[in-house]
N, C-alpha and C positions, 0 to 999 in steps of 0.2 A: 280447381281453386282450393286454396287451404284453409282448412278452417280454422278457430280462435282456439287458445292453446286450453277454455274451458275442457276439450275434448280431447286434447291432449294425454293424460292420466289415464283414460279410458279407449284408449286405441287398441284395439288388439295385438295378442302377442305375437311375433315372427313364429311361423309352423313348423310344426314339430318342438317347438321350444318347453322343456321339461323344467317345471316349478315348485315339484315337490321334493323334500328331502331324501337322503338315502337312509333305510331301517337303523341303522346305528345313529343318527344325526336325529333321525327323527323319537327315537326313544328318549333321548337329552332333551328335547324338545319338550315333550309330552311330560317328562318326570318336573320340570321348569316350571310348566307351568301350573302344574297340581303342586308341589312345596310352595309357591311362590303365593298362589292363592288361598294355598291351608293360612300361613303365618299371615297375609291379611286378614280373613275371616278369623281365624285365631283369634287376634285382636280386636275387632270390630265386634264379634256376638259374642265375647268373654265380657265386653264391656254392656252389651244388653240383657247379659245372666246377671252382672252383679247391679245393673241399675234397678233388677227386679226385685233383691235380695240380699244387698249389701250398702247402695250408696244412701236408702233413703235413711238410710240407720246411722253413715259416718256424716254426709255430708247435709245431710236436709235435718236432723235428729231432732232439732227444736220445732218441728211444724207438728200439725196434727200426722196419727201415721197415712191417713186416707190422703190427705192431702202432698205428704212427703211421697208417697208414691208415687203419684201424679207428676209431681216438680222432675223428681228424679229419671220419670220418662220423659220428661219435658228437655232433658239433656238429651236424651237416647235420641229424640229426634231431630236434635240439632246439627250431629253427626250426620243424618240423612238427609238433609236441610243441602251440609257443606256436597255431599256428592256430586249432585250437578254442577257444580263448579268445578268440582275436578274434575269432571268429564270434560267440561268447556277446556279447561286450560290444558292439561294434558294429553285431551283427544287431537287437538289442536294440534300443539308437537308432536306426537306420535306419526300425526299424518306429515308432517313439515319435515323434523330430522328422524324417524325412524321409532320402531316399535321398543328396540333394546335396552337404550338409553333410559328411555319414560320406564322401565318395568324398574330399572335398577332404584331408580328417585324413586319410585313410588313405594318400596318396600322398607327403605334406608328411613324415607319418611314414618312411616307406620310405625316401624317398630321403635324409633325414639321416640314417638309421641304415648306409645301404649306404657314401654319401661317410664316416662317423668309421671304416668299416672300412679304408676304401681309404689312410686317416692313422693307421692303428694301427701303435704301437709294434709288434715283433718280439721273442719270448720270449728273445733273444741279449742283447737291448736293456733291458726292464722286465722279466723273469723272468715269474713265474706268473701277473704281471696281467696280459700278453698274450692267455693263453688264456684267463682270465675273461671280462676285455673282449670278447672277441671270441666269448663264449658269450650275454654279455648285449647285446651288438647283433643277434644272430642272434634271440633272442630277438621282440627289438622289432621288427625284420623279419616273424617269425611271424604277432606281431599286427595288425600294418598289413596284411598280404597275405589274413591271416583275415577281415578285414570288406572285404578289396576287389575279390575276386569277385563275389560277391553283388548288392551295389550298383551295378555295371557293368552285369552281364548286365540285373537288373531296370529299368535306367533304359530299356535296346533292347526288354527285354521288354513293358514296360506300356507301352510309348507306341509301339507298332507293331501295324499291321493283325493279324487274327485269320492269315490266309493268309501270311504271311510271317514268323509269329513265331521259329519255330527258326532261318532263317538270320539274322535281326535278335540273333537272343540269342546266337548264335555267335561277333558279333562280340568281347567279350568273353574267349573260347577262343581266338578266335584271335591276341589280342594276346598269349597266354602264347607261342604258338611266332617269333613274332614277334619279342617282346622277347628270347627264346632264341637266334636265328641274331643280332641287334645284339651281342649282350653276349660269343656264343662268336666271330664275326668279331673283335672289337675284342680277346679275351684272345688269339685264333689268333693275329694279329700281332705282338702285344706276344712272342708264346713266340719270334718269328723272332729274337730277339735274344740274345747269348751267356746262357747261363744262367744266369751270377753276376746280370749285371746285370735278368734276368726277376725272376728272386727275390730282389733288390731294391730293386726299384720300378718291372717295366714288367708285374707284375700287379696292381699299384693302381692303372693310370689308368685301366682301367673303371669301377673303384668309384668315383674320383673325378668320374665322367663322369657319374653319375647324380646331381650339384645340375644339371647343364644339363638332363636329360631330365623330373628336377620340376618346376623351373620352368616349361617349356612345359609340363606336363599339368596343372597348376593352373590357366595363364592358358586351355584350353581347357574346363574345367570350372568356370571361373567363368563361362562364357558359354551355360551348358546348364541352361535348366529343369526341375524337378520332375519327378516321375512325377505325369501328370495323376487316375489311378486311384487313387493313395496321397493326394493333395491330398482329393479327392473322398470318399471313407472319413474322413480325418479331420475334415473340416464334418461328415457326414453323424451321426459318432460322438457322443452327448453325452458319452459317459463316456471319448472317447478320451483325455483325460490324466490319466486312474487308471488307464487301462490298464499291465499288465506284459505285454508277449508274449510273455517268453520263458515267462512260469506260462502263458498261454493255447496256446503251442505244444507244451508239454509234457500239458498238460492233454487235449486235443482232437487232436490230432495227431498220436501219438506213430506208430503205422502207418505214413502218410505219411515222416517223418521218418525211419524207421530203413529204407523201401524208396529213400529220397533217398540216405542213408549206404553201403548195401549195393552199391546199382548202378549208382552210381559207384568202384567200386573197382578194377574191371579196365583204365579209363583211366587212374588213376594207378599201377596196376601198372607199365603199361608205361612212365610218366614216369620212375618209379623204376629201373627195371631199365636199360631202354635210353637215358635220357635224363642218365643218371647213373653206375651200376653200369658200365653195358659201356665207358661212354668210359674211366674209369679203369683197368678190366681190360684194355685195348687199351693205353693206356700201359702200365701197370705190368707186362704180361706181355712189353715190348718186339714186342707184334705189328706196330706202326706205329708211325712218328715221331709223337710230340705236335699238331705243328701238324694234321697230315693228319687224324689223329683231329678234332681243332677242326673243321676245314673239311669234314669228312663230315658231323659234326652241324649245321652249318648248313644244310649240300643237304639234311638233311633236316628242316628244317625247313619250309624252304619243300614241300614235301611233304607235311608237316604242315596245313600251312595249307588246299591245296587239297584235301585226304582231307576236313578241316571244313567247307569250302565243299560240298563234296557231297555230303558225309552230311546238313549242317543243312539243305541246299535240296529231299533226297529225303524225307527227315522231315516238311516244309510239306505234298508230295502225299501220301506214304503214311502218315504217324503214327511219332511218335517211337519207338513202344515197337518197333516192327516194325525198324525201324534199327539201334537200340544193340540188339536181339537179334543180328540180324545179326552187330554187330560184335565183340560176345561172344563167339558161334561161332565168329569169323575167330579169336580171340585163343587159343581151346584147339586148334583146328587147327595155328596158326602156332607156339605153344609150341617145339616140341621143333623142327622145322626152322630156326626164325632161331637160335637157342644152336648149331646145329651150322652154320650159317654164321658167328657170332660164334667158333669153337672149328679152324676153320680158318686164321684167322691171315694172308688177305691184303684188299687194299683192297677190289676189288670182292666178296669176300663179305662182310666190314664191311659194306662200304653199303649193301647189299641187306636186308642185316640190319637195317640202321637205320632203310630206305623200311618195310620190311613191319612189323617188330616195332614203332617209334615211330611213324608218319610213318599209313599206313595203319591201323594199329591202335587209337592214339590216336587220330586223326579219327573214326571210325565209333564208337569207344566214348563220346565225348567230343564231339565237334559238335552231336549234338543234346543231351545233357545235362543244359543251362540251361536250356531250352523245356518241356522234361518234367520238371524239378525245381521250374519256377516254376509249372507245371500241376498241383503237389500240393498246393499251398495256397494259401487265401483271401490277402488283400492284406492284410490286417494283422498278417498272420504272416508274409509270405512272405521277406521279410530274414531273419529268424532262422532261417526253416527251407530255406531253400536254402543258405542260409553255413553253417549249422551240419554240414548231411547232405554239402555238400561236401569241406569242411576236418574232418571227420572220416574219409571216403574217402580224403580225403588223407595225413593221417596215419598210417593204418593200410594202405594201400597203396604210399606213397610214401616216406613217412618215416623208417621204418626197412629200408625193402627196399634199399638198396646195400648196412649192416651185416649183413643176414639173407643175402644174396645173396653175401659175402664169407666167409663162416663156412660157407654151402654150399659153396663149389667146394673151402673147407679142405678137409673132412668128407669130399666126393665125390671126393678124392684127384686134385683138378686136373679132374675131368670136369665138365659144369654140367647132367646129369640134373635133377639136385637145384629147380636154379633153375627149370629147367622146370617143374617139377611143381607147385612154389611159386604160378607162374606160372597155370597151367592150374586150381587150386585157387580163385585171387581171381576169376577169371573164372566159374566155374560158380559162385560165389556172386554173384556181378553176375547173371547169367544168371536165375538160379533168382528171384531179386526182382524181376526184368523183368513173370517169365512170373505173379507174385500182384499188379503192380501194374496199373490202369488206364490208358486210352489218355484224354486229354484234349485231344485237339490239333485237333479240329472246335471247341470251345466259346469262345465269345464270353471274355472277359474279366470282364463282367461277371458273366456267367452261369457260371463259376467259382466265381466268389465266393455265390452265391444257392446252388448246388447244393452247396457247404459247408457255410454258413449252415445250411439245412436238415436234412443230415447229421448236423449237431452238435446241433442241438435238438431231433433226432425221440429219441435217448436221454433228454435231459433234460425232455420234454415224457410220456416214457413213465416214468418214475422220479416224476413228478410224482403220475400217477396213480395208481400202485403206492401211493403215499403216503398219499394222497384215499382209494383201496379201504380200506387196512389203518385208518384214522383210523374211516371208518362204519362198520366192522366189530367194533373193538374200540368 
């Protein structure tokens, strides 16, 4: 008997059939998706460095400064706000007409929303259309960065060996720290300059810098083929274009999805806190000059980068889930020691703060990530349901944690207890969904997809016959 084309997407591949790229195709791949997701993230946390230390000054100026800071993060999370949406609408298509297409939109997007920031009038200049504007590009930022992880990571994910997949899907993560030390180098410079003239117009030439970093991540993403596994699913689907994935993701998946959302929330914890939060509270407390702040977060960036090289390449020998455990434990340990070296108030306990709490932290929560989020669902869901459970993490770990994280230190009367605890809370919930999720990081690709498949029609295969029994019976 045949079954309903639900199952369809997730039938196994014919034997012997090879899905991953050849070393040359696969290095286009891989370099694709680290440019592609640098000049995102580029964009994206250039714009949460100067909401720390730039906007509440041009675009809020007339509030109290406590309060303009507040407002101005109040934007930062509106962006994080729009991501789940773009995950919806993009993950959506991704899974529908393919991964390639959504990477090109979502970059094209980005970077003309970042360049009309970096040309935005000043609220001195057009009044309260300043701040609109610059809430509704923030916006459309959101949505372009919502469908543009996803689609990266998956392009390194499906078309890389079984043995290699979590450092191949990394590469993606790592273009976020990436595009983070470009975007704070280029703002640290610009700040060396008298502060009339920073404020402006030498913290718009980042923003203006990203039509040059689009354009190249287009021209390298038009030269990057398909996900061979998602090609392969849709021949093999008759009914793939009636398909909705996101009903099918919600429908069949919803476990999966909400262990994707959960535990990922302790790496954007610490995007939030440390990667945002504490650079502003190191300005605005006058612990360090501005610039120096800038160029701590870059060193750790690049520290960022290799904690994800090593986390994602330990994750290929030992299993993802065994890592990002790890890096959960590291993150309720480190809690309350990196806040009292951030609460110190000179460079080097700064930076240490920054290596352990973002740098180290992030890597191990966050390097393998992709690999284990793409290893919770079938390939005709996997767009929506990895964009979705991440940019939902991120929202609810990221997003609003420099505002939440600002009203703590109020509250805790200048101390950052508070923050820690915040801190150490997202993480044992990261933690606790580790320890109910499954390990998938031996299984073939396609064989993912078959033991889904499966999954999903042993309920609807038994619901059948509950059906059959009560029918002869009555």
């Amino acid at each position: 008997m045949s079954h309903s084309s639900t199952a369809d997407p997730a039938s196994p591949a014919p034997e012997g059939k090879v899905y991953h790229a050849n070393p040359k195709e696969m290095r286009r791949i891989l370099f694709s998706s680290f440019l592609g997701t640098a000049v995102e993230y580029y964009d994206f946390i250039l714009y949460a460095t100067a909401a720390g230390i730039v906007f509440n000054q041009v675009f809020f100026a007339d509030l109290d400064p406590n309060v303009a800071l507040f407002v101005s993060f109040g934007t930062l999370a509106v962006g994080y706000i729009a991501r789940p949406l773009g995950a919806f609408l993009f993950g959506n298509l991704g899974d529908k007409i393919g991964r390639k297409a959504i990477l090109i939109t979502t970059v094209l997007a980005m970077g003309i929303a970042s360049t009309l920031i970096g040309l935005l009038p000043t609220t001195a200049q057009i009044g309260i259309w300043a701040p609109i504007l610059l809430v509704s590009l923030r916006v459309f930022q959101g949505l372009a960065v919502g469908g543009e992880w996803g689609g990266a990571m998956l392009l390194a994910f499906e078309n890389s060996k079984k043995g290699s997949r979590g450092f191949a899907s990394a590469f993606a993560y790592m273009g976020a720290p990436a595009g983070t030390i470009l975007g704070t180098l280029i703002l640290s410079a610009m700040s060396t300059l008298p502060k009339a003239q920073f404020l402006a117009w030498g913290w718009r030439v980042p923003f203006v810098f990203s039509a040059v970093l689009m354009m190249l991540a287009i021209f390298i993403r038009m030269k990057v083929s398909e996900s061979r596994v998602f090609t392969e699913v849709s021949k093999s689907s008759q009914e793939a274009k009636k398909r909705i994935p996101i009903a099918e993701l919600f429908r069949h998946h919803r476990k999966p999805l909400l262990i994707a959302m959960v535990s990922g929330l302790s790496g954007q914890m610490a995007q939030g806190l440390m990667g945002a939060w504490a650079i502003s509270f190191a300005v605005q407390q006058a612990i360090l000059a501005q610039t120096e702040v800038l160029n701590i977060k870059a060193f750790g960036g690049v520290f960022t980068v290799l904690a994800i090289i090593v986390a994602s390449k330990l994750s290929d020998k030992l299993g993802r889930r065994k890592i990002l455990i790890w890096g959960n434990a590291g993150a309720i340990v480190l809690a309350f020691p990196v806040m009292a070296l951030l609460d110190m108030g000179n460079t080097v306990a700064f930076m240490l703060a920054i290596v352990l709490g973002l740098s180290l932290v992030q890597g191990f929560t966050s390097g393998p990530y992709g690999a284990f989020a793409g290893e919770l669902f079938p390939t005709a869901v996997r767009y929506s349901g990895t964009s979705i459970g991440y940019q939902m993490a991120s929202t609810l770990g990221a997003g609003f944690t420099p505002m939440i994280a600002t009203a703590l230190v109020i509250a805790g009367g200048g101390d950052l207890w508070l923050v820690a605890l915040l801190w150490m809370s997202f993480s044992t919930m990261s933690l606790v969904a580790l320890l109910y999720a499954k390990d998938r990081s031996g299984s073939d690709i396609q064989n993912l997809d078959a033991d889904m498949g499966a999954a999903i029609q042993a309920p609807v295969n038994e619901s059948s016959r509950r059906e059959r029994n009560a029918s002869l019976q009555g």
